[in-house]
N, C-alpha and C positions, 0 to 999 in steps of 0.2 A: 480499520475496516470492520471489527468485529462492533461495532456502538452502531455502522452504518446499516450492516448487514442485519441489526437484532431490531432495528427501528423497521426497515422495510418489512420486516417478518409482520412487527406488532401490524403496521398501517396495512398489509394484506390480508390479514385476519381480519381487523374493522370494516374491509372494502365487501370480505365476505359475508360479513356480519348483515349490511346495510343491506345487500343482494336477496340476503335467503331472506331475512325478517323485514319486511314493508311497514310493521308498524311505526306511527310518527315520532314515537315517542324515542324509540330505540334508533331510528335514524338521525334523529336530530342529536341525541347524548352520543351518536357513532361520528355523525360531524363535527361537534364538540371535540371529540377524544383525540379526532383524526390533526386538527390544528394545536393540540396540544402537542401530537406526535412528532409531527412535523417542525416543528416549534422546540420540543426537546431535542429531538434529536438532529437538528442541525447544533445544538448547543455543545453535546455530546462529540459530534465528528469532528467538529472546529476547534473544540477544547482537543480534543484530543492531538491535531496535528499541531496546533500553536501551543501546544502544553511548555513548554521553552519556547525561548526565544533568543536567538537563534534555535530551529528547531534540532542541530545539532548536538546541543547540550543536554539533552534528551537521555543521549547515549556515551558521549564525550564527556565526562566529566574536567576534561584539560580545558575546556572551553567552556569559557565566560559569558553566563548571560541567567536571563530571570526564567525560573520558573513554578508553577503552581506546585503545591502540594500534591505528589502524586496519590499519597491515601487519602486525604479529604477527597481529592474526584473520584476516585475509584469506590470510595465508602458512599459520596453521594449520588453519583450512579446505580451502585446496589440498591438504596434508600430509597430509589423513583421507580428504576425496573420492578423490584418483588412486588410493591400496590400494582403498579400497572398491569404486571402479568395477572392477578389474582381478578384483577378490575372486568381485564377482558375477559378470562376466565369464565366470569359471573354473567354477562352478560345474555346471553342464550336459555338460562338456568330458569328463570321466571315465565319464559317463554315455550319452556318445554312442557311444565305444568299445564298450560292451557291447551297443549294437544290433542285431541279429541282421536287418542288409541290406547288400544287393550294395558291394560296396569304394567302388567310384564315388558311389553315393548315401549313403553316409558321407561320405565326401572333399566331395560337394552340401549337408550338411546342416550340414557345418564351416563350408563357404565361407559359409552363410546367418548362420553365430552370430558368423560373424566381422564379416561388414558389419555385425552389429548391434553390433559393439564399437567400430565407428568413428563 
């Protein structure tokens, strides 16, 4: 649940993304992102339940059956999430700059995108 739950996070962030910013450019790289999402992370929740097979053997070690490498998914899961989060992160960032408000409440509106990167 946790690969399923962190993918709908990223793809509500992108929905919000597309929402507040109208420009083309940024919606169409937010469409882009969105079938990537969607795209990994069915990869992600499937891997994750079929990671054995029988999915038993998962936890059962007395029981016989194949399964994946649990550090290579886990290490390439890490490996796709930290770009991705940095990705979305950046995303609003070029867009703040062209804001046409006072210096300080720029420099305010950084400091907000930032704690939400933490």
């Amino acid at each position: 649940m946790y690969n399923l739950a962190l993918t709908l996070v990223k793809i509500s962030i992108v929905f919000q993304y597309i929402r507040i910013f109208p420009a083309k450019k940024i919606v169409r790289f937010c469409r882009f992102l969105l079938v990537f999402l969607c795209l990994y992370g069915s990869w992600t929740f499937f891997g994750s339940i079929f990671m054995c097979v029988p999915a038993a053997a998962f936890w059962d070690e007395t029981v016989k059956g194949k399964c994946m490498s649990r550090l290579g998914f886990w290490f390439s899961n890490a490996g796709v999430n930290i770009p991705l989060d940095i990705l979305i992160f950046a995303i609003p960032l070029p867009l703040l700059k062209e804001l046409q408000l006072p210096r300080k409440q720029k420099i305010g509106l950084m400091f907000v995108f930032g704690a939400g990167a933490l």
